[in-house]
C-alpha positions in Angstrom: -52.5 3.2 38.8 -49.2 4.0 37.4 -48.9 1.5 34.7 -46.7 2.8 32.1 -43.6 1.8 30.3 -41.6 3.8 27.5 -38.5 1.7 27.6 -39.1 -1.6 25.6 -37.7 -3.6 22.9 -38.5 -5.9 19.9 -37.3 -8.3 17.5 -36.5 -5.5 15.5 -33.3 -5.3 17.8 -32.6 -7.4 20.5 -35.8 -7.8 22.0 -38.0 -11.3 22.2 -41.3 -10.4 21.1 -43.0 -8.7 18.0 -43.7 -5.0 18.6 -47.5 -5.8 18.7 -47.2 -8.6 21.0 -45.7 -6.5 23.6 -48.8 -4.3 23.1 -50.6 -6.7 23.5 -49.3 -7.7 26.9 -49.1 -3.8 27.6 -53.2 -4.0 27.0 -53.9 -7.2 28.6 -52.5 -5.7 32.2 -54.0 -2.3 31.7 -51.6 0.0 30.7 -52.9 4.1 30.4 -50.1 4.5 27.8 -47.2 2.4 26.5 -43.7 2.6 24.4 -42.1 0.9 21.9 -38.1 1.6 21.9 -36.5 -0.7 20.0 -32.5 0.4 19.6 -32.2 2.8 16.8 -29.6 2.1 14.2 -25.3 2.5 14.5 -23.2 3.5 12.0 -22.1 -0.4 12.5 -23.9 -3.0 13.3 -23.8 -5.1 16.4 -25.5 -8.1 18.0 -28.5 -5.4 19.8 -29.7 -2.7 17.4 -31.7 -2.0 14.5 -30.2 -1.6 11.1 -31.5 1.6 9.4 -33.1 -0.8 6.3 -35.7 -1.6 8.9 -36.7 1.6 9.9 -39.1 2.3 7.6 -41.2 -1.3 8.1 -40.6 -0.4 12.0 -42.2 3.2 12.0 -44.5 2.1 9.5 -45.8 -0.9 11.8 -45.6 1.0 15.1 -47.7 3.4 13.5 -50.3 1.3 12.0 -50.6 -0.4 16.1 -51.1 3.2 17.2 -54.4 3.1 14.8 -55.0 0.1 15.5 -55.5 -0.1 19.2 -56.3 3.9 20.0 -59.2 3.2 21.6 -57.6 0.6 24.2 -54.4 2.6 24.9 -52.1 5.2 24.3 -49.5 3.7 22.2 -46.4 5.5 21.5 -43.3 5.4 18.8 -40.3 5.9 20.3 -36.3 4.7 19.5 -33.5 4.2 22.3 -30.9 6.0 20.4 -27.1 6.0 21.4 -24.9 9.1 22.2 -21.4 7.8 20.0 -20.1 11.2 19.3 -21.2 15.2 18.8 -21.8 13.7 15.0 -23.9 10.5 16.1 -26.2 11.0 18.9 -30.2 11.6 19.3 -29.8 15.2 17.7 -28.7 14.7 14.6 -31.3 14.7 11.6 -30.8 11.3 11.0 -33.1 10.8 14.0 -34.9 14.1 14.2 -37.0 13.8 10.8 -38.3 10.6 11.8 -41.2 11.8 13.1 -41.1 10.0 16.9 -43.3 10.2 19.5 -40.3 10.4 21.9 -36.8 9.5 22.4 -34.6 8.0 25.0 -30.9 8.6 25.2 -28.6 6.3 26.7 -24.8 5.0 26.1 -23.8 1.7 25.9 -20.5 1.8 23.7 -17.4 4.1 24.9 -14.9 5.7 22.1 -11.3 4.4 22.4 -8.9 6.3 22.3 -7.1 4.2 19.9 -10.5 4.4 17.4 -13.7 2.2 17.8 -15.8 1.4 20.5 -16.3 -0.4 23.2 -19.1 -2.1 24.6 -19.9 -1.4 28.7 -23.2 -2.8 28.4 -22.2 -6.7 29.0 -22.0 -9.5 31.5 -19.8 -8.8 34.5 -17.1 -11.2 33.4 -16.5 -9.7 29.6 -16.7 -6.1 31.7 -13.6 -7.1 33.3 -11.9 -8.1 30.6 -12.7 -5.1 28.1 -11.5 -3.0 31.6 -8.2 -4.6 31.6 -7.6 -4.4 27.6 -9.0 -1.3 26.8 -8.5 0.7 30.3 -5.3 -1.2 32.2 -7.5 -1.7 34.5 -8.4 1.1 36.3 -12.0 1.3 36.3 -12.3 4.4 38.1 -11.5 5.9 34.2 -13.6 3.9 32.7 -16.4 5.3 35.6 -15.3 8.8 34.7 -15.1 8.2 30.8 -18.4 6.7 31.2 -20.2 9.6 33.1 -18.2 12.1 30.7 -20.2 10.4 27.8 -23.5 10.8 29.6 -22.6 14.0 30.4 -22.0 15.1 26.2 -24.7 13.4 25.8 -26.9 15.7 27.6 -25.3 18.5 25.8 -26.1 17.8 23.0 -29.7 16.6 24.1 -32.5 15.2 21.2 -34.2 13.0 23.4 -37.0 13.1 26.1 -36.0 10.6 28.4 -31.9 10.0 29.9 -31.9 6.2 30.1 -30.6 3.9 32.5 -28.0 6.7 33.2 -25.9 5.1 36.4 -25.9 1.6 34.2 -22.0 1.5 34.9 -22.5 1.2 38.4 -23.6 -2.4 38.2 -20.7 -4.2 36.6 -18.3 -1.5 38.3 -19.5 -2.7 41.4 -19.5 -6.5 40.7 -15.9 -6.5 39.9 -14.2 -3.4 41.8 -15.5 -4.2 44.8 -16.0 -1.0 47.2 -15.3 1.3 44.2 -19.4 3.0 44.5 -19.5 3.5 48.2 -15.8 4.9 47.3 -15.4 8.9 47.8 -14.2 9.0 44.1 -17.7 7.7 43.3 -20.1 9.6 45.4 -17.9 13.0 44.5 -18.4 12.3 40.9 -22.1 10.8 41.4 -23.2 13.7 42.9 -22.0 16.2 40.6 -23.2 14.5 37.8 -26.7 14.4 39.4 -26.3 18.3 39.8 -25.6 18.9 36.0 -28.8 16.4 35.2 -30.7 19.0 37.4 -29.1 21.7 36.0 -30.6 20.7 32.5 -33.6 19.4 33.5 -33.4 16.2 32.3 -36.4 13.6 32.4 -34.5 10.8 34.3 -36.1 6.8 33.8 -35.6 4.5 36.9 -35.1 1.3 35.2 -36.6 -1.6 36.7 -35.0 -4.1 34.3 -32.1 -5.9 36.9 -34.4 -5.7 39.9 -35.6 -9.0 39.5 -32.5 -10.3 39.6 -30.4 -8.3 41.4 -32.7 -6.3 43.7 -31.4 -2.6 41.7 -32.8 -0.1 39.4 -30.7 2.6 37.6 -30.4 4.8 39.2 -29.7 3.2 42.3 -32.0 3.8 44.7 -29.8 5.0 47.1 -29.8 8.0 45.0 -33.5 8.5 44.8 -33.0 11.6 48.0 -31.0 13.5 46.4 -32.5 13.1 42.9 -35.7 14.4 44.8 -33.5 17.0 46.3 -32.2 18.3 43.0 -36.0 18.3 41.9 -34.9 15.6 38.9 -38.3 14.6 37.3 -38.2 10.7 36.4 -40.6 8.0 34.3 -40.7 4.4 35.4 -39.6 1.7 32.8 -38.8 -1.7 32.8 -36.3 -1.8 29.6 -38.4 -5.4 29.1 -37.0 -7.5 26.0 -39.8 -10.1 26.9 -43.5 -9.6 27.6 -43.1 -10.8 30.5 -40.4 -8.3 31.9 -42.9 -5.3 31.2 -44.3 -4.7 34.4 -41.3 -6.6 36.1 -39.7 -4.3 39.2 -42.9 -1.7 38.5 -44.1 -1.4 42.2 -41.1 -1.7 44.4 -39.6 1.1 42.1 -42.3 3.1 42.5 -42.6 2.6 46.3 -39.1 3.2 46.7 -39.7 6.6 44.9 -42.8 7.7 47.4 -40.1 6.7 50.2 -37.7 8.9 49.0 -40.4 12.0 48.9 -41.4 11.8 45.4 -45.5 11.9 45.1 -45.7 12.2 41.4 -43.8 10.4 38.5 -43.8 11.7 34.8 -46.3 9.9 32.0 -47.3 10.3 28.7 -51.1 11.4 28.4 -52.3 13.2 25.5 -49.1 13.2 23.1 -47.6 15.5 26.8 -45.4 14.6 29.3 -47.8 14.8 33.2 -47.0 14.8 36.1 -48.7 11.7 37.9 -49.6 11.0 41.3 -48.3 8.0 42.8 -51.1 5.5 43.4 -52.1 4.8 47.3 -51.5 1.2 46.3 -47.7 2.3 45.7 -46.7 4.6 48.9 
């Protein structure tokens, strides 16, 4: 019946809940197969990811659940691992040789071009602020820088799934009012979509905001043309909290059937399937 989730975090970043708890929880609801993700390690450390000292009790844990509970579920290692630069980003050995189960690449911090980074990934108010330091304002360059990031990213590739890869849109839209239903937007939107397709990219829908806010990234006003471009996607629910992990699940799915998608992607077997979209769902 659909229930999967590859996008999850721990206390070993910013997440709420040991790594076997959520496994736990993933177990208790009757999960096929289940994630852990927690936010690989930065060159700097911030309030959110792992530091690389704790990657070897991570891995070493994740793997000892995988043992552990084989015979209950399909547990899987995975990080969420940042596109910074061409020299920081899921490709690079540093993440390679650890020996993952799978990947997902995502960007949260933009490079200045004063040096540093920036943080997009915040609440509406800070986004505003950081739009008029760092970007005098004009958020429809901070849009662009942002899809220009998750465009290198994809480049440069190392990872299995492209996380939460509209996640501007949210605070861009809270504060620039208009500026996604703007032909700017949907011009750039569009195109992006195309070059996703073009590398055939495994997309997530990210159910993590629609309990709160009614939207998954990618929007799901973009779910037709995702289908159109033949964009495989994996439902996940980016939960922090046990209770988050099957949060948004069904109207995401549903939404998808809607938009003329009959399968999503799972992990069965160590192999990324294709997998129909439960009656209970459409």
């Amino acid at each position: 019946m659909n229930l999967s989730n590859y996008h999850s975090h721990s206390t070993y970043c910013d997440g709420q809940a040991s790594v076997e708890e959520m496994l736990l929880e993933a177990i208790r609801l009757g999960f096929t197969s289940y994630g852990s993700s927690s936010h690989g390690p930065l060159p700097f450390s911030t309030s959110w990811n792992m530091e690389w000292d704790k990657m070897e009790e991570y891995l070493a844990e994740c793997f000892q659940l995988q043992e552990k509970y084989r015979s209950q579920i399909e547990f899987y290692v995975g990080l969420e691992i940042d596109y910074l630069s061409d020299t920081y980003n899921p490709s690079c050995d540093e993440f390679t040789r650890l020996g993952l189960d799978y990947s997902i690449g995502s960007v949260h911090l933009l490079g200045l071009d004063t040096g540093g980074y920036v943080d997009i990934d915040t609440g509406a108010e800070l986004f505003a602020e950081q739009v008029a330091k760092y970007f005098n304002g004009d958020y429809e360059e901070l849009i662009y820088r942002y899809f220009d990031a998750m465009r290198a990213l994809i480049r440069v590739g190392g990872f299995d799934i492209l996380g939460h890869c509209d996640k501007v849109s949210k605070n861009s839209a809270a504060c620039a009012k208009g500026i996604c239903e703007s032909s700017f937007y949907k011009h750039l939107i569009r195109d992006y979509f195309e070059f996703i397709a073009q590398h055939g990219c495994l997309v997530e829908v990210n159910t993590k905001a629609y309990p709160h806010i009614g939207e998954f990234f990618p929007n799901a006003a973009h779910f037709k043309l995702l289908r159109e471009l033949e964009v495989a996607v994996v439902v996940s629910s980016d939960a922090h909290r046990v209770e988050k992990l099957n949060a948004g699940r069904a109207e995401a799915l549903k939404a998808l059937y809607q938009a003329g998608y009959t399968t999503v992607k799972e992990l069965h077997q160590n192999k990324w399937v294709d997998t129909p979209i439960h009656k209970v769902y459409q």
